[in-house]
N, C-alpha and C positions, 0 to 999 in steps of 0.2 A: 274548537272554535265555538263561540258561544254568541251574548247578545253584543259583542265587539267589533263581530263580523262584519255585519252592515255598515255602508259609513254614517258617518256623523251622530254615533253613541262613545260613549266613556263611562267609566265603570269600576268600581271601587267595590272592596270586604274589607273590615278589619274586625278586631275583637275590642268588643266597648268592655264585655266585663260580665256580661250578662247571663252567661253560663260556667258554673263554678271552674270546669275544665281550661278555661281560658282561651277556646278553640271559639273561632272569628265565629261571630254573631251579626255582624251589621252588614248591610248591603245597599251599595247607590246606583242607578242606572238614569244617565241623562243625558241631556241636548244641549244644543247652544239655543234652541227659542223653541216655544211652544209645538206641540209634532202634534196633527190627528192622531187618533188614538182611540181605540176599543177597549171594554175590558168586561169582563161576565162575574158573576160573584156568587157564592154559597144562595141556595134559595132557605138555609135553615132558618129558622125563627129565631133563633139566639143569635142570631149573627156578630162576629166583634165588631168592636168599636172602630178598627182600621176599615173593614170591609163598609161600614155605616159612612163615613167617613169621607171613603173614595167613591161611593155612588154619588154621593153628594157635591165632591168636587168634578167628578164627570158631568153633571148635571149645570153647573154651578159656568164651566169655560166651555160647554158647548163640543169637548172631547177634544181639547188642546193643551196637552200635559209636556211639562218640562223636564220632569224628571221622576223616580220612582224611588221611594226610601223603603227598606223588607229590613225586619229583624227576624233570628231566632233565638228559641231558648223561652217565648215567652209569648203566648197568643195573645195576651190583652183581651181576655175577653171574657164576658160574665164578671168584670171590674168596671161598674160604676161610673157614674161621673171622672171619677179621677181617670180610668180609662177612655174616658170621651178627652178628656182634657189632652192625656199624652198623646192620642194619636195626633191634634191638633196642634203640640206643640214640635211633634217630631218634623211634621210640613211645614210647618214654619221655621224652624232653625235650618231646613234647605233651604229654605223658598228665599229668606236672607243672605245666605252665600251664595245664593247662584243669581241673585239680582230679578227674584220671579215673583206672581203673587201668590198667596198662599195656594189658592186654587187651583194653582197648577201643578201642584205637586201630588201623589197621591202615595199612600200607607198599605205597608204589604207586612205582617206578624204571624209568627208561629212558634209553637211549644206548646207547655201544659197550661189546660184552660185556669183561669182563677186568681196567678200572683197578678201583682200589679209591674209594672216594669222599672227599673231602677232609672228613671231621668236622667238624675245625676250624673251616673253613668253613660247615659246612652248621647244627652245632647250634647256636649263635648263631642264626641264621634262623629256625629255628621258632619261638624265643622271638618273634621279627620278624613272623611269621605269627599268632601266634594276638594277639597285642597291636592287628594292624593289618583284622582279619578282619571284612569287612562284609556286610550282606544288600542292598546295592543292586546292579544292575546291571553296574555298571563294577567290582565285586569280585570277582564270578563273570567277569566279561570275565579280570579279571588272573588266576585261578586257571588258567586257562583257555592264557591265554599261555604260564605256567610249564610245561605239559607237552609243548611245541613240540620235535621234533629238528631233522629235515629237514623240517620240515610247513613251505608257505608260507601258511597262512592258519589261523587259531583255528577250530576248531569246536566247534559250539556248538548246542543247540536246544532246545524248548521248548514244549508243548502245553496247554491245558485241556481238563479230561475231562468230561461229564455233571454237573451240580450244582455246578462250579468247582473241583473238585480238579485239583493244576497236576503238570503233570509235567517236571523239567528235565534238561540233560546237560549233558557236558562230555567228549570226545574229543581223543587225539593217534594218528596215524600216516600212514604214507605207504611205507614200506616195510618185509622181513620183513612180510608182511601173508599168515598163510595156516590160516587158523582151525580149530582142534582144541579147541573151548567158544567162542572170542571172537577176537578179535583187537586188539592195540593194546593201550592204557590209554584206560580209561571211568569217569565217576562219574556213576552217575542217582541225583537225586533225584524225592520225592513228597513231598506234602502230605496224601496221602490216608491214611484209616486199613487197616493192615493187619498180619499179625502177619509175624514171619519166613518163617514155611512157607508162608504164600500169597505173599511175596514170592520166595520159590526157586521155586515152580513159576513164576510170573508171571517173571523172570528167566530160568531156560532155554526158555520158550517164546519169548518175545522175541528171545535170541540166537541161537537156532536157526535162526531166519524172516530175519535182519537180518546182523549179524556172523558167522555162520557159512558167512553166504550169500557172501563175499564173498572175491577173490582176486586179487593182486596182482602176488606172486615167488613162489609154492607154498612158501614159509618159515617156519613155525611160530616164533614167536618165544620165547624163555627168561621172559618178563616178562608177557606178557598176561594181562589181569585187568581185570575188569569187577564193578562194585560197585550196588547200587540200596538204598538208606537211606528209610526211610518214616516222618515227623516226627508225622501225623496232626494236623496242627494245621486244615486245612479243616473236619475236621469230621463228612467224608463219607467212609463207607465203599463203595466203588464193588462192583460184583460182578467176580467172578476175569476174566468177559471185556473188561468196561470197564478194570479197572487195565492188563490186558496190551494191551488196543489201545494207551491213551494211551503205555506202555511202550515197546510194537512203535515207535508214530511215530519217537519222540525215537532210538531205534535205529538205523532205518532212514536217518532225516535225516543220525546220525550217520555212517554205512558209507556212506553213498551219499558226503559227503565226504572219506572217506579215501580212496575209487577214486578220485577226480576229482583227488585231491592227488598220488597214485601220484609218485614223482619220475620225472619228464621225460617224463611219458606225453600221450599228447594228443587220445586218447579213453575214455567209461567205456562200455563195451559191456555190453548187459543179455542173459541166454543163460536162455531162456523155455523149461524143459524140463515135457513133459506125456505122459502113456500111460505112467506106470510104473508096476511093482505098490505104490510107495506114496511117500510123502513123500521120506522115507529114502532109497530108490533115487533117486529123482528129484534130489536132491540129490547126492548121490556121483556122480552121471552128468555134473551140470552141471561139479560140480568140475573133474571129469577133463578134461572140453572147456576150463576156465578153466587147467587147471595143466600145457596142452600145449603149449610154447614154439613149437611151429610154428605152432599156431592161432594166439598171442596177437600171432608177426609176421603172420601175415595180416592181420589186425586195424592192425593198424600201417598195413598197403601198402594196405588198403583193397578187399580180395583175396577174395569172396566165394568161397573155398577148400573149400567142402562135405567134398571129400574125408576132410580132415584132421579134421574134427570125427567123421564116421564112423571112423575108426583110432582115435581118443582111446575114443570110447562103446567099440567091439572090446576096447581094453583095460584097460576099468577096471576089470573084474571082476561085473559086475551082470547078471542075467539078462536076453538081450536077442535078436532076432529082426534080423537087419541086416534083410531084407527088408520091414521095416515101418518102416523110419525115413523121415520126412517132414523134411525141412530147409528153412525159409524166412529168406530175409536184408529185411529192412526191407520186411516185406510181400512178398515175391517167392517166390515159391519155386521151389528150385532144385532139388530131390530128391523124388521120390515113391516110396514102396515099396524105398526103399534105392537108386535109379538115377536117374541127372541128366533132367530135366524135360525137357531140350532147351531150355532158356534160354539166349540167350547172355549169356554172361555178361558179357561185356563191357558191357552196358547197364543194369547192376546197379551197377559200380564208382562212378558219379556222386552215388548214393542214399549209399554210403556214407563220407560226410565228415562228419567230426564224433562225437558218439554217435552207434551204432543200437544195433538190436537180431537179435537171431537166433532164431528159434523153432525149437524139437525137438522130435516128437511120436514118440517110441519104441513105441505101442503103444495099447491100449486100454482100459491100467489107470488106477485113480483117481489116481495120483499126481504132485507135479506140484512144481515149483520156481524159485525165481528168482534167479539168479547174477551178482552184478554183479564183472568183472574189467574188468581195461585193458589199451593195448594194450602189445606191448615192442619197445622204442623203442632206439637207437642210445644216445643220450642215458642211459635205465637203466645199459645196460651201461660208458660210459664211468665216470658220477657213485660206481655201486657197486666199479667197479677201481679208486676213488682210496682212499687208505687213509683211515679215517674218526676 
């Protein structure tokens, strides 16, 4: 179940053309009238021209979007004017067939950064998309395909909230995966009632906790953009904590699938950081431990490597006490007060196959976080030296 779920979306994939494989490329996600709507976007300085685009038309209707067009196979980004031009024309050949103004439409793109995008190809398709766009199951499944690169499995998820308000998703990534607001391409739906500004808080809360949480290749990506549209057609207006829980899940479910897709990785390690002076730190701390390539080969070798997570924390920048760091690998622990336990650790290596996890306690502040990276693998570094 996907962004289908909720009522009053419909939802289309097809293949315009755009990847020589001929595996679906295009994706449409829409309404019958303008919906509140939230959306967060890459903070990178290159930003593409779809992400320029949609901040612009969030800006532009006040966060009352019609519908959502995503290709892949092709970022659109670091292209020029002609890349300003396609994102513009891709919103407009919906915003025509669904009877909206341009503005209400917004521009979601991924692949490799630089080609420019085959028009020709692609605006024909949206005509294809909004003609063929369903609310059952298996259209949200296809919308869903469409935004495949390197991903080998669709993700997808899907919640009910308190009184029946449904909350749905739809996710792509697997690499560049290293969160500065979100990471990847995301469309959440809801059914519930809410305006725009409760759906922006309820949005950055959610990807703060979820997508933000999450680390891959320490790679911020040009294109990342996360979207959440609220139809209110259930009925039910949930309170701010109820919407963001149902929010958080579908999140959560989603990010936990893009570690697990990681290309060629072969575990998702969870990195349990607690005792900082607050969220925030606790977060920046875990990163630093997820976007330290020595760590993430230990993680690979199965290397319960303490050391190296203490060097990571040393230099992330975050107010920290070495003496009070506590490190535990899959229940074990291996460090107290900043000094190895006297575990051997060799009896440790067996626990770690497969996922685990690693606990961190820095201190004896309220703060506290949860970091899901993978490991790095032989395999990463071969698949991302092939040219893409």
């Amino acid at each position: 179940m996907s962004v289908t779920f909720p009522r009053g979306f419909w939802a289309a994939g097809a293949a315009a053309g755009i990847k020589p494989s001929g595996a679906s490329d295009v994706s449409l996600v829409i309404a019958q009238e303008p919906l509140p709507t939230a959306a967060v976007f890459t903070q990178n300085g290159a930003a593409a021209a779809p992400v320029r685009l949609s901040r612009r038309h969030m800006e532009i209707s006040g966060g009352a979007i019609r519908g959502v067009t995503l290709n892949s196979g092709c970022a659109n980004a670091a292209t020029g004017e002609l890349g300003d031009q396609a994102a513009v024309d891709m919103a407009a050949a919906v915003a025509r067939e669904v009877g909206c103004e341009v503005s209400e439409v917004l521009v979601c793109s991924t692949g490799p950064i630089g080609p420019q995008l085959p028009m020709h190809k692609i605006l024909p398709a949206m005509q294809l998309l909004v003609a063929r766009a369903g609310s059952s199951q298996s259209a949200g499944r296809e919308a869903a395909a469409g935004l495949m690169t390197t991903d080998t499995f669709i993700k997808e998820a899907a919640v009910s909230g308190p009184g029946g308000f449904r909350v749905g998703g739809m996710a792509k990534g697997a690499a560049m995966i290293r969160p500065s607001m979100a990471t990847m391409l995301a469309v959440i739906t809801t059914d519930a009632i809410a305006s725009a500004q409760r759906l922006r808080g309820v949005l950055s809360r959610a990807v703060e906790e979820t997508f933000n949480s999450i680390n891959i290749d320490g790679c911020e990506s040009t294109n990342d953009t996360v979207i959440l549209m609220a139809s209110g057609l259930s009925g039910i207006q949930p309170s701010p904590g109820e919407l963001t829980k149902g929010v958080r899940k579908v999140c959560a479910r989603l990010a936990r699938d893009i570690v697990a897709d990681a290309e060629d990785c072969t575990r998702v390690v969870t990195i349990q950081v607690s005792g900082a002076p607050d969220d925030g730190s606790a977060r920046r701390m875990g990163m630093a431990i997820a976007d330290s390539d020595l760590v993430r080969c230990s993680f690979y070798g199965g290397d319960p490597n303490w050391g190296r997570l203490v060097a990571a924390l040393g230099a992330c920048g975050e107010p920290m006490d070495a003496s009070r760091i506590d490190i535990t690998y899959q229940g074990t622990p291996v460090a107290r007060g900043g000094t190895h336990t006297g575990v051997d650790l060799s009896t440790i290596e067996p626990l770690l196959v497969g996922d685990f996890e690693v606990e961190v306690v820095v201190g004896e502040g309220p703060g506290t976080a949860r970091i899901l990276t993978s490991d790095l693998t032989p395999g990463y570094v071969i698949f991302n030296g092939e040219p893409s």
